[in-house]
C-alpha positions in Angstrom: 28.6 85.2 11.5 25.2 85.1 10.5 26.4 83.9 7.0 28.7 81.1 8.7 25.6 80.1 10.8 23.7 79.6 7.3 26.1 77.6 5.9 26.6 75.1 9.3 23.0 74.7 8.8 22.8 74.0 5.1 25.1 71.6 5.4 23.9 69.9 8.6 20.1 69.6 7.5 21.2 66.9 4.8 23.4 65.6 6.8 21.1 64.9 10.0 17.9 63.8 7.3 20.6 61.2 5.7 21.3 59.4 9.0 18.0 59.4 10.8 14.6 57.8 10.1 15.6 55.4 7.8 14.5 51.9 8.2 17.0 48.9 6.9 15.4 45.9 5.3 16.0 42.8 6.6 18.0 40.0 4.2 16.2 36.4 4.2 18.8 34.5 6.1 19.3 31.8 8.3 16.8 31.6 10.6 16.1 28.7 13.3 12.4 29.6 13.0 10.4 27.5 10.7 8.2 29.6 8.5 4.7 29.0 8.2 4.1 27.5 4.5 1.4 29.8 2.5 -0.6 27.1 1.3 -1.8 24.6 3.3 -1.8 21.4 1.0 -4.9 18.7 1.5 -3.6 15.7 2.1 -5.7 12.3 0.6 -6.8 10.4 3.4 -6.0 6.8 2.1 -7.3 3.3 3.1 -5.5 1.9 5.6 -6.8 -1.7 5.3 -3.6 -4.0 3.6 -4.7 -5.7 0.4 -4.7 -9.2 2.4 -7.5 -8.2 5.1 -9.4 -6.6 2.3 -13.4 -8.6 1.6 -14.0 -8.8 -2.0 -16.1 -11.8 -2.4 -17.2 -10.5 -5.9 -13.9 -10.6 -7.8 -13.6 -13.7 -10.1 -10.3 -13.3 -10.6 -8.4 -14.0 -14.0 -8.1 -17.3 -15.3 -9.8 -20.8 -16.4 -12.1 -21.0 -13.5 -15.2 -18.9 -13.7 -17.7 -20.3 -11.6 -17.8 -22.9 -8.7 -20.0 -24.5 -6.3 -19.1 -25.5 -2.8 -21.2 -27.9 -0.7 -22.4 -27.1 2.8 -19.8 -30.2 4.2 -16.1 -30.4 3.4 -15.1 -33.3 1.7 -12.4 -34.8 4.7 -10.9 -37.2 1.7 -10.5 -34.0 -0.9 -9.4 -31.9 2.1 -6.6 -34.4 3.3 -5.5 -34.3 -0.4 -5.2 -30.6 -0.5 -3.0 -30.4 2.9 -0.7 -32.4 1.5 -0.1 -30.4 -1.8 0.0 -27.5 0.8 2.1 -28.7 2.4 4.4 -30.1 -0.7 3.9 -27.2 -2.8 2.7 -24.1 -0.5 4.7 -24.2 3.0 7.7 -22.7 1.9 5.6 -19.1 1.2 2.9 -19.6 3.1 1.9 -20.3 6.8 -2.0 -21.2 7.8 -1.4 -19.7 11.3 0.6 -16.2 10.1 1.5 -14.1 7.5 4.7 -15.0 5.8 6.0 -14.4 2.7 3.0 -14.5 1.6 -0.5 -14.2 3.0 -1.8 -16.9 5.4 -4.8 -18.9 4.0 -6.6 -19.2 6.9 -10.1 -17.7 7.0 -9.7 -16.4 3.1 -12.9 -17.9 1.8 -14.1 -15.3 4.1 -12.3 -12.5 2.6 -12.6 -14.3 -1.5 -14.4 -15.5 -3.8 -13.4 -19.4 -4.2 -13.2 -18.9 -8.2 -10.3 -15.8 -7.2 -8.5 -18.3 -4.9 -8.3 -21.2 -8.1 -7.3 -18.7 -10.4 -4.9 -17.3 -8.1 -2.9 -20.7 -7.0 -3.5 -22.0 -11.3 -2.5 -18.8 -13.0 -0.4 -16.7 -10.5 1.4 -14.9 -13.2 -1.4 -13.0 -15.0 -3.1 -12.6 -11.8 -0.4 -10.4 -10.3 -0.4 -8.4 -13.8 -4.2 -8.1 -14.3 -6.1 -8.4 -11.4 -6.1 -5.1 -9.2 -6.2 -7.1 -6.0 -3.5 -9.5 -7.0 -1.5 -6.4 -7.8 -2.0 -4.9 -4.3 -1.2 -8.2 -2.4 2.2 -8.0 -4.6 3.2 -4.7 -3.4 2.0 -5.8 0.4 3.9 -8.3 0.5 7.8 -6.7 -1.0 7.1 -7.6 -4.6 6.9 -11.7 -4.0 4.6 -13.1 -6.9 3.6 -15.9 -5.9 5.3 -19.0 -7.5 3.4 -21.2 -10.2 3.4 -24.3 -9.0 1.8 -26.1 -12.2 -1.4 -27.8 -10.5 -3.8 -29.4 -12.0 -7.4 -28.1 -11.5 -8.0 -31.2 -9.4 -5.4 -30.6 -6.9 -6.0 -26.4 -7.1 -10.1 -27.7 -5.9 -8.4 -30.1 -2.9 -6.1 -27.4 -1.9 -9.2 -25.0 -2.0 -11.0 -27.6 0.2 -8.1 -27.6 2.4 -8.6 -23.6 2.9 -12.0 -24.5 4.2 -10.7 -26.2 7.4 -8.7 -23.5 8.2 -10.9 -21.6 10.6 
């Protein structure tokens, strides 16, 4: 007896220690918690000012005209001029009273230099592909360059003139 009670136990020991205490690891699965991620990732806190309400009144821009002076008055003569080219050449992009498909020219002598806004409406194409600023109003507004129209210098000043009585 005593050697049958040896043997239950010899074999029940291992037995008993296989089954309890042991802990089961848990398989990654589906969960419908969302883990915490391990790095927290800085995120750039970016301008939020669009290209067209950005001031830059330094930027010359790119193209013939490098410097201009404007008087105090507005010409009324060179300014009736330039609304009519606007509204020849211009209207079908742009609105003086809202943004369109392009910007709205109203108040941007405030917001550019007047050489930028020649060079802008006489040499549109390299001013999109050189001029930061041009580049940024071409993303702004859905990748619309803005149309060459082929003015002369003397019509880009009277449409520039024009600009001036949009307040």
């Amino acid at each position: 007896m005593k050697k049958a009670l040896n043997i239950a136990i010899v074999l029940l020991v291992p037995l008993l220690i296989s089954c309890g205490g042991k802990e089961e690891k848990k398989k990654a699965g589906f969960s419908y918690e969302k883990k915490a991620p391990t790095e927290q990732k800085a995120k750039k806190v970016e301008s939020t000012v669009p290209a067209s309400k950005k001031v830059d009144l330094e930027n010359k821009g790119i193209g013939p005209i490098s410097s201009i002076s404007l008087p105090s008055e507005v010409d009324q003569t060179m300014a009736t001029q330039g609304a009519d080219v606007f509204k020849k050449m211009c209207t079908a992009c742009h609105r003086t009273d809202k943004k369109f498909i392009g910007p709205s020219p109203k108040n941007i002598l405030t917001r550019r230099s007047p050489e930028w806004v020649m060079n802008m409406i006489l040499n549109p194409d390299e001013m999109v592909q050189k001029d930061p600023l041009a580049k940024a109003l071409l993303i702004e507004f859905n990748g619309s360059p803005m149309a060459n129209q082929n003015l002369s210098e003397e019509d880009a000043r009277a449409v520039l003139e024009y600009f001036r009585t949009l307040k």
